[in-house]
N, C-alpha and C positions, 0 to 999 in steps of 0.2 A: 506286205505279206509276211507272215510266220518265214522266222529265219532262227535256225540252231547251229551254232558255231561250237564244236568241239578244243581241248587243247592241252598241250599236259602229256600226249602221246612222248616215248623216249626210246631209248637202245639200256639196257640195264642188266645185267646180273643178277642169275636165280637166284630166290631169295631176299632180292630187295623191296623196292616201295615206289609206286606214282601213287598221284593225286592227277584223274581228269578231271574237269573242269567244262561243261556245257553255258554257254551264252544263250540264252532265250531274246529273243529282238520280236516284238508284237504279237509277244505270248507272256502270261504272268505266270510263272510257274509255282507261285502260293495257291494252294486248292483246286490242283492238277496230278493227273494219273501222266508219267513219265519212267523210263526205262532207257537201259543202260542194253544195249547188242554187242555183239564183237562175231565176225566172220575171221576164219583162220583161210590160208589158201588152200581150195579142194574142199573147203567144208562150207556147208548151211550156214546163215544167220540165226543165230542163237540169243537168247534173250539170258544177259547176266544179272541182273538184278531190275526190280520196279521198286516203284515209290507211290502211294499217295501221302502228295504233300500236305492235303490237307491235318489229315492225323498223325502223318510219319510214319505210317503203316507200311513193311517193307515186305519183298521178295527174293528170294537168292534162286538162284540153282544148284544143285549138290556141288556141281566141280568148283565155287567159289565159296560156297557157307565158308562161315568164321574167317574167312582171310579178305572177304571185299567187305566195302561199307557204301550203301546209297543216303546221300544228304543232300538237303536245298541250303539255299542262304536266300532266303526274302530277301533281304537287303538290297544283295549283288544280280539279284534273277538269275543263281544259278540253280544246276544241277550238277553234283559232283561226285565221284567215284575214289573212295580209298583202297586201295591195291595194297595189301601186304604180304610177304613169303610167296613171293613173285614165281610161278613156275615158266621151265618151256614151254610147257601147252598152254598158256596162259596169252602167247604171242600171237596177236591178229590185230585186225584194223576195228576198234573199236568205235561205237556211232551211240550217239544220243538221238532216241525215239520222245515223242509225247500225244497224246489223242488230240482230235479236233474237239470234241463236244464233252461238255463238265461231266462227268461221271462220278458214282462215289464211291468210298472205301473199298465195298465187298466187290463190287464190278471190276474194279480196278486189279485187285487182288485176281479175280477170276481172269482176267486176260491177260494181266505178266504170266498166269502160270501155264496157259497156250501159245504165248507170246505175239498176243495181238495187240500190243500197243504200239501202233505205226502209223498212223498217220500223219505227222510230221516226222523227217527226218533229217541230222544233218551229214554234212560230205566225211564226215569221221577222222579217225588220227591213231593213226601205226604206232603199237607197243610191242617191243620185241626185247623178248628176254633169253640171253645167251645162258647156257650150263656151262 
């Protein structure tokens, strides 16, 4: 069965930098709609950025433009999250999403920005950034 393993969560200082890191296990994440959540405690899950990997076509949401970055590595079957200029609010348990069924570009596109890519998910990984 589809299994997505997060990793790369840390304890860091406003302003700094993580790199997550998702594991895909019986999922190819080459020419797949996938996304990046994060819940803060007391808040909704929220959708931080999407990806179609097929074209690299990406998604942010305002509170992260210019400071995250969504990328695959074919290679390695991931999915990975560049974090830079790290805020407080920035500090939640973040989780790697991906769809069941191939979908393309502009679909893709349209459900990161409702944030309906969920149907896989994995158990996630705590980033907490001190001021």
């Amino acid at each position: 069965q589809v299994r997505l393993e997060e990793s790369g969560g840390a304890s860091v200082q406003a302003g700094g930098a993580l790199r997550l890191s998702c594991a895909a296990f019986r999922y190819l994440v080459s020419q797949s709609c996938m996304a990046w959540f994060r819940q803060a405690p007391g808040k909704e899950r929220e959708i931080v950025a999407g990806i179609y990997t097929g074209t690299g076509n990406t998604y942010y949401s305002d509170s992260v433009k210019d400071r995250f970055s969504i990328s695959q590595d074919n290679a390695k079957n991931t999915l990975d999250l560049q974090m830079n200029s790290l805020e407080s609010e920035d500090t939640a348990m973040y989780y790697c999403a991906a769809v069941r069924n191939p979908v393309g570009d502009s679909i893709c596109m349209r459900r990161a920005r409702v944030g309906r890519i969920s149907d896989y998910w994995g158990q996630g990984t705590q980033v907490t950034v001190s001021s």
